[in-house]
C-alpha positions in Angstrom: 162.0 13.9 94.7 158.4 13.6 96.5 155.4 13.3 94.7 154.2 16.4 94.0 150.9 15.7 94.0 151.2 15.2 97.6 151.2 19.2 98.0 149.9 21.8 96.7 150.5 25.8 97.3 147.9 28.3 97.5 148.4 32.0 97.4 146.9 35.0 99.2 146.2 38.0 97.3 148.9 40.0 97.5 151.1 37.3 97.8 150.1 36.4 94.2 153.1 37.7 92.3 155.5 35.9 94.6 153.6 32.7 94.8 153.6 32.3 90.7 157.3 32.1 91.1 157.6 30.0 93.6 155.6 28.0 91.6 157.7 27.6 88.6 160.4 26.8 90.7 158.6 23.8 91.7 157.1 23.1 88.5 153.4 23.2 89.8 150.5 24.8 89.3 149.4 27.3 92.2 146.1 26.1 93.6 142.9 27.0 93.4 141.4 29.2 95.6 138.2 31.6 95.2 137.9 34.7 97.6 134.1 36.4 97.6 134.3 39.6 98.8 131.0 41.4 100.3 129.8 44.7 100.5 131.3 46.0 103.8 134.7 44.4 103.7 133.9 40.9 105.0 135.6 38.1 102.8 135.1 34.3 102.2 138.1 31.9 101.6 137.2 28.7 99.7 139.6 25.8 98.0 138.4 25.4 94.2 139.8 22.4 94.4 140.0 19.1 97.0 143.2 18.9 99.4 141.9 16.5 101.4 145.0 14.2 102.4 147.9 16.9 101.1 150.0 19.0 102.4 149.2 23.1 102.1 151.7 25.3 101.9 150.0 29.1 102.0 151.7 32.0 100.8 151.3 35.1 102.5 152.9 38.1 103.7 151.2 39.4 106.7 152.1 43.6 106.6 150.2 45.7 107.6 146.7 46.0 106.4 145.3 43.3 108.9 143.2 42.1 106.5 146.5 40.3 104.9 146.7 38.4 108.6 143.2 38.1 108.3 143.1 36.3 104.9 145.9 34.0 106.1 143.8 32.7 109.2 141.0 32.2 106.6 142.7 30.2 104.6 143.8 28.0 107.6 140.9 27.4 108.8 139.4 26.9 105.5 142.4 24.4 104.8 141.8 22.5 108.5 137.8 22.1 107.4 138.6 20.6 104.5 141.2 18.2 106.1 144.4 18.9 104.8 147.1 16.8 106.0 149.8 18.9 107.0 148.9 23.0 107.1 152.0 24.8 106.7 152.1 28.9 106.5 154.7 30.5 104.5 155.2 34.2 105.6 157.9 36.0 103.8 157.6 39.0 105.6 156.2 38.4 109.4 154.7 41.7 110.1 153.5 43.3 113.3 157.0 41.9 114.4 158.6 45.0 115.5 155.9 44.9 119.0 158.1 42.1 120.1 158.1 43.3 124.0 156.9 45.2 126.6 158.6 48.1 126.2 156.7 50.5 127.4 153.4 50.2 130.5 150.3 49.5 128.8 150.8 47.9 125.5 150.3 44.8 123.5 153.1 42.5 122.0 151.7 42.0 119.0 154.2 39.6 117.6 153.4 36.8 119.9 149.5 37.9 119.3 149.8 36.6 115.8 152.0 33.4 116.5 149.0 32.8 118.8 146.4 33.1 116.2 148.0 31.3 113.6 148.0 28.2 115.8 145.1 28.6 117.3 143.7 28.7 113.2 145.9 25.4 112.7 149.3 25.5 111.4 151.5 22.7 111.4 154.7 24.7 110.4 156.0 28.1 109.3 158.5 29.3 107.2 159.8 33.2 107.2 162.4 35.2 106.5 164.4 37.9 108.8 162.0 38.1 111.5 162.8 41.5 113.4 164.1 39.4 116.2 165.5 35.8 116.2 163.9 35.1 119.5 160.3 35.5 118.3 160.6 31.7 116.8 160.1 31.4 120.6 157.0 32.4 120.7 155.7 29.5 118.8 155.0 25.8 119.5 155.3 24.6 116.4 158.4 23.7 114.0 159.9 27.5 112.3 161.8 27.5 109.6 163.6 30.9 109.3 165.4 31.7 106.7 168.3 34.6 106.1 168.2 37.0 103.5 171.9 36.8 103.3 171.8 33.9 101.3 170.9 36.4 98.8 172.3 39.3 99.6 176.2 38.4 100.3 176.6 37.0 96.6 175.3 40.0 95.8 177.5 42.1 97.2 179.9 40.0 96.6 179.6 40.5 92.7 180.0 44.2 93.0 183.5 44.4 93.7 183.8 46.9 96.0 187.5 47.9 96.4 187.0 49.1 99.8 184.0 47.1 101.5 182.5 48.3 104.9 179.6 46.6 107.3 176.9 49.5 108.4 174.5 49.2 110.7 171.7 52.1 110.9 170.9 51.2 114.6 172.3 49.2 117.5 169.9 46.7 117.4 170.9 45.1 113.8 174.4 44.9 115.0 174.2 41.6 115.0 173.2 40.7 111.5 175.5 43.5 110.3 178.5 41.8 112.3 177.6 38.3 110.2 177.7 39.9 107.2 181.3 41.8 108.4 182.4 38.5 109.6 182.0 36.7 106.5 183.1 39.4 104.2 186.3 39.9 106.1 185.9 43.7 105.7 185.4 46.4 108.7 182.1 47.2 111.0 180.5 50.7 111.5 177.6 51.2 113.8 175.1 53.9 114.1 173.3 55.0 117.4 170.0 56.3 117.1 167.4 58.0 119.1 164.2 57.9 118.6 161.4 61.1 119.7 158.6 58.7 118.4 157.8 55.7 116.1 159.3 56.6 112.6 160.9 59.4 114.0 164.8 59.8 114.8 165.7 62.9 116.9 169.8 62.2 116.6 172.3 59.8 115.2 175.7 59.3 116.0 178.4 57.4 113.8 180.7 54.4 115.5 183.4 53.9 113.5 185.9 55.3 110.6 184.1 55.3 107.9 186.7 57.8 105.3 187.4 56.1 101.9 185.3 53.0 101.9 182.8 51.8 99.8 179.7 51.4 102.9 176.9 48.7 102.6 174.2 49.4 104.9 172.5 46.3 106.6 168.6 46.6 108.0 165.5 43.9 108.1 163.4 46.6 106.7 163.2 50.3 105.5 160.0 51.8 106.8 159.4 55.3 106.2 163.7 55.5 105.1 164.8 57.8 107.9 166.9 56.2 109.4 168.4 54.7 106.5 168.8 57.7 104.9 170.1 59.2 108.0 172.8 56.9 108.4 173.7 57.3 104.6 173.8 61.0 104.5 176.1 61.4 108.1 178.2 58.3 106.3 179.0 60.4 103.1 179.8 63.5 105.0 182.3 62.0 107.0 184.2 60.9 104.1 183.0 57.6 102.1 183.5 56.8 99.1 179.8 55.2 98.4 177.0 54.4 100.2 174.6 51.6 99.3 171.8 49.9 101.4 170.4 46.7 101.7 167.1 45.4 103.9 164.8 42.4 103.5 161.7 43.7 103.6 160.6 46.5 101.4 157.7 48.0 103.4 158.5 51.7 102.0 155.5 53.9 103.6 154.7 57.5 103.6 157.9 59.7 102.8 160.1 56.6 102.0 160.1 56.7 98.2 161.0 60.5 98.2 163.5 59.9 100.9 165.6 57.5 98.7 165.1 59.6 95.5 166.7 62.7 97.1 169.2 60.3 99.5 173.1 60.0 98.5 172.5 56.3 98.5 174.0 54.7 95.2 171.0 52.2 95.4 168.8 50.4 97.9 168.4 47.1 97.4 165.3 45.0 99.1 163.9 41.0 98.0 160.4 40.7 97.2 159.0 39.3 100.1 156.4 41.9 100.1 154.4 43.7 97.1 156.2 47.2 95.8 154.6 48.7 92.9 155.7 52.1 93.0 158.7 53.9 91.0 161.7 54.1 92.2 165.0 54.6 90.5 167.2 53.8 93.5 165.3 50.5 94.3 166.3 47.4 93.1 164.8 43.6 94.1 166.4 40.3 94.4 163.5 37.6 94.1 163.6 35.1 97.4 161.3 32.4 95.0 164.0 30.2 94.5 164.4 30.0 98.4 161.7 29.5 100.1 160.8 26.7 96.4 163.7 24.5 97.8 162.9 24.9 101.5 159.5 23.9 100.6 161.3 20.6 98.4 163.1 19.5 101.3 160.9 19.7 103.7 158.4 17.8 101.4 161.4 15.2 101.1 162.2 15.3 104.7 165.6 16.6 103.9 167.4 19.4 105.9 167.5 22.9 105.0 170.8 23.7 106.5 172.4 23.8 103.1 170.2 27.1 102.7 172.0 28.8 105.2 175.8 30.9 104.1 175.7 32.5 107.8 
């Protein structure tokens, strides 16, 4: 193994919890950083510590607040000033990834916004997990390593045994990580069609598929405000399954959601930690993605590849 001392990893703030794990997986300290905070919202990044010569991983999320964005490109720059060898941002969750297009006249693509800024600020590398599209590694010029919650989650599923397994989809456009997950599971695919009126809001859903007597799995990158998740689930169970579950990467859980899964005929919805969730939630369980991203960050360190991280 590399010498660790040739690396350290810093933390955002609300990366904290995720970063202390990674951490021990490593066996390292997290490094030093100080953040001053001033009276109308502006913040100061500064290393405690010197990293001069050493490669910096930083941990942090970037949902929604910007100032989570805003704290990462901080601590870039702060790292880049302070001449770090190799700058190298770990993102679990990439957020503002869903304005991946023009879609519509008149709007930004936010996505490739923030792979502009971050290399702009001075990263060398990023790793990330389920971005909402594959493609969006395109929109950077530097090396991306993305890793797949389904490292995670198929064992998972896996272990519970389901007597009659079935792939769900709750829209069109995860068909493709739901058909992976089919595929290597050797069990059936159901798709659901939605339409949207407006952003978080789905006007109709339709059901692609037999779904009467199985045990259902729904797939997604993230659950949102859990309409359409819930959707799915409820026009799943009507039409005759025998359980419906849920799983989805990134646990951004907004407005209605919590209630939504509460009161939803999901058996349980199951998200990693790749963002903060502090709220209580009977339904939700989390899978920890620290001892992921702690070996992608040891082979890289060792120049090693990171296929080995990959089921599908």
């Amino acid at each position: 193994m590399s010498d660790k001392s040739q690396f350290m990893v810093f933390s955002g703030t609300n990366s904290k919890y995720l970063t202390e794990k990674i951490c021990e997986r490593l066996g390292i300290p997290m490094g030093k950083m100080e953040i001053t905070h001033f009276s109308d919202g502006e913040f100061c990044v500064r290393y405690a510590e010197s990293i001069r010569g050493k490669d910096v991983f930083l941990v942090n999320s970037t949902n929604p607040s910007a100032e989570n964005l805003m704290e990462l490109l901080l601590m870039i720059d702060a790292a880049k000033r302070a001449s770090a060898r190799h700058i190298i941002a770990v993102i679990p969750y990439y957020g503002w990834a869903r304005q991946d297009r023009k879609d519509k006249p008149r709007v930004s693509i936010a996505a490739k916004l923030e792979a502009d800024l971050l290399s702009v600020a001075g990263i060398d590398r990023m790793i990330t997990m389920d971005l909402h599209a594959d493609q969006e590694q395109g929109f950077f010029n530097i090396p991306v390593d993305h890793l797949y919650a389904s490292s995670i989650f198929l064992p998972y599923i896996q272990s519970l045994n389901l007597p009659n397994l079935c792939i769900a989809t709750p829209d069109v456009g995860g068909s493709k990580r739901a058909n992976t997950y089919a595929k290597y599971l050797q069990c059936p695919l159901v798709l659901c069609n939605k339409f949207r009126a407006r952003a978080n809001v789905v006007s109709s859903m339709q059901i692609i598929g037999d779904v009467k007597g199985y045990d259902v799995v729904l797939v997604d990158d993230m659950v949102d405000t859990a309409g359409s998740i819930t959707l799915a689930a409820k026009m799943i169970k009507d039409m005759g399954a025998n359980s419906v579950r849920a799983i989805a990467s990134h646990c951004i859980m907004s407005g209605p959601a919590i209630e939504r899964i509460e009161n939803s005929v999901l058996e349980e919805m199951v998200f990693t930690d790749t963002v903060p969730f502090h709220k209580e939630c009977s339904k939700v369980k989390r899978l920890s993605v620290a001892d992921l991203f702690a070996t992608t960050i040891t082979k890289i360190e060792n120049n090693e590849s990171i296929s080995s991280q990959y089921i599908v």
